[in-house]
N, C-alpha and C positions, 0 to 999 in steps of 0.2 A: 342345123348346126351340129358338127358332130367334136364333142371337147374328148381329150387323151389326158388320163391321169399325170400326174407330175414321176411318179412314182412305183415299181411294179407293187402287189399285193402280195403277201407273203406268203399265199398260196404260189401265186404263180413262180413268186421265185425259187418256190423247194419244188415246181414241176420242174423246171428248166435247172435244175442241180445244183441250182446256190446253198449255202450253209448258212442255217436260217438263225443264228448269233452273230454270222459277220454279216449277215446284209443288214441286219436291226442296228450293229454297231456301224457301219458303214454310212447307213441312211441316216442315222444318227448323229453323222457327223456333219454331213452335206446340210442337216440343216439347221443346226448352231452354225457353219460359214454363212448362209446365206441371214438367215438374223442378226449375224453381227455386220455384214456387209448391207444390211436394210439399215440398221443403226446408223452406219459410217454414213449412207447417203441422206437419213435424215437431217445429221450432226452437219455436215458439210449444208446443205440447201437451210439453213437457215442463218441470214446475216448477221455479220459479227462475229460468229461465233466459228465452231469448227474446229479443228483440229488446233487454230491457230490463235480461237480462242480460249482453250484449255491448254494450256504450256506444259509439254510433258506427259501428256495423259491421251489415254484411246479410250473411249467408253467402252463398256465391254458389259451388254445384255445380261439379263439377272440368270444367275447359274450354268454361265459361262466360264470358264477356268481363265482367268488373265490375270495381267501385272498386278501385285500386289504391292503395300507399303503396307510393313510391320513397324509398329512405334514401341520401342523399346521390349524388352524380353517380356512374353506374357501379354502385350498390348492387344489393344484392339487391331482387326483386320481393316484399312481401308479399302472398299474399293473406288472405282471413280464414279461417279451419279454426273449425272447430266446437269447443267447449270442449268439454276432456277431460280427465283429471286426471296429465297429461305438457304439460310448456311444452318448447319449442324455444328455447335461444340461438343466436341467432349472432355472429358480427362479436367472438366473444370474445379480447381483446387477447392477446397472447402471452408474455404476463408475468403473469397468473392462471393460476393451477390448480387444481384439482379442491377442495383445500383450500379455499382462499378463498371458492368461489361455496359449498362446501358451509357453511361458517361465518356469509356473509349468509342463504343460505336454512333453516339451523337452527331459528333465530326463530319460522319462521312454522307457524304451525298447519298440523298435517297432514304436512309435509314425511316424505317417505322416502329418497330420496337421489339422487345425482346420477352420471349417468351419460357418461362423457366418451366420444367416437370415437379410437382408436389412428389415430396419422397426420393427425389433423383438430382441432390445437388451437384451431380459432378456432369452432366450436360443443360445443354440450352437450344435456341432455337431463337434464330437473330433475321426477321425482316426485312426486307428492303421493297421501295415502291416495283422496279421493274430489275429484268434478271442482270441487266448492263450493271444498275450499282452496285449489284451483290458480288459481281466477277469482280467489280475495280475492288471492292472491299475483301475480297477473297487473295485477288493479288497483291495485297498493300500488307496484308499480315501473313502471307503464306499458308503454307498447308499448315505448319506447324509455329505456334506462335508463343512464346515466353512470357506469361503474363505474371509470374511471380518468378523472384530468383530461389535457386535450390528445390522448385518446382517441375515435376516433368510437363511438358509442353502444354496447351489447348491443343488439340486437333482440331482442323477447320476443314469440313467437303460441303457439296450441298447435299440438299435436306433430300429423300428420296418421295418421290411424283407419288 
C-alpha cells in the first residue's frame, strides 16, 4: 500500500521555489478551514442540534479567529462553546448567591444543580441532566440575561468540554 502525504515538506517546497513564510502561512490556513469544516460536520451529524440548534452562532474551533460578542466596554470576550448540558455564568452580581440562581433555575426541566467557585462570586456553573435541557434553559434566558436592575447582565454560554 503505497499512502502520499496530505501536504508537501518544507524541504521540498523551498526545492521547488516556494517562499517558505508563505507556504507555512498558506498551509496554515488550509488547515484551520478544514478543522472548522470537521467541526461544522460534527455540529451538523448530531440530532437536534446544529446550526439550528444554536440560533445565531457557528462554533468556531479553539484559537480560530471568529464572530465575536463583546458585553459592554472592557467585558468579557464570548466565544461560542459547543452545547453541553453545564452553562457558564458570568458577570454574576455580588449580591446573588448560590440560593437565588438555584431557585430561578429549579423551574426548569432537567435542572441538577448549581455549582459556585470559592473566591469567584461573580461566576457559576449551572447543571442540567442532558444537553437538550441546558439549550431549552439557555434559550429561555438568552445569552444575556437581567437578573438584577441597574445591574450589568449575567452572561450565559456553555461551559467548555
Amino acid at each position: 500500500m503505497v499512502q502520499f502525504a496530505r501536504y508537501d515538506s518544507y524541504v521540498s517546497a523551498v526545492s521547488d521555489g516556494k517562499d517558505l513564510d508563505e507556504y507555512k502561512s498558506h498551509l496554515k490556513i488550509e488547515k484551520v478551514c478544514e478543522k472548522r469544516e470537521k467541526l461544522m460536520r460534527q455540529v451538523e451529524s448530531k440530532p437536534g442540534l446544529g446550526i439550528a440548534g444554536i440560533p445565531g452562532i457557528i462554533p468556531q474551533p479553539m484559537g480560530v479567529p471568529g464572530p465575536y460578542n463583546y458585553a459592554g466596554v472592557g467585558g468579557p470576550v464570548l466565544t461560542a462553546n459547543l452545547p453541553n448540558k453545564i452553562l457558564f455564568l458570568q458577570q454574576i452580581p455580588s449580591q446573588v448567591n448560590k440560593q437565588e440562581l438555584e431557585h430561578t433555575f429549579r423551574s426548569m426541566y432537567g435542572f441538577v444543580e448549581v455549582r459556585t467557585v470559592p473566591g469567584k462570586s461573580s461566576i457559576a456553573f449551572v447543571e442540567f441532566e442532558d444537553e437538550g435541557s441546558a439549550i431549552e434553559a439557555k434559550n429561555v434566558l438568552g445569552n444575556e440575561w437581567n437578573l438584577k436592575e441597574g445591574q450589568p447582565p449575567v452572561l450565559i454560554t456553555f461551559a467548555k468540554r
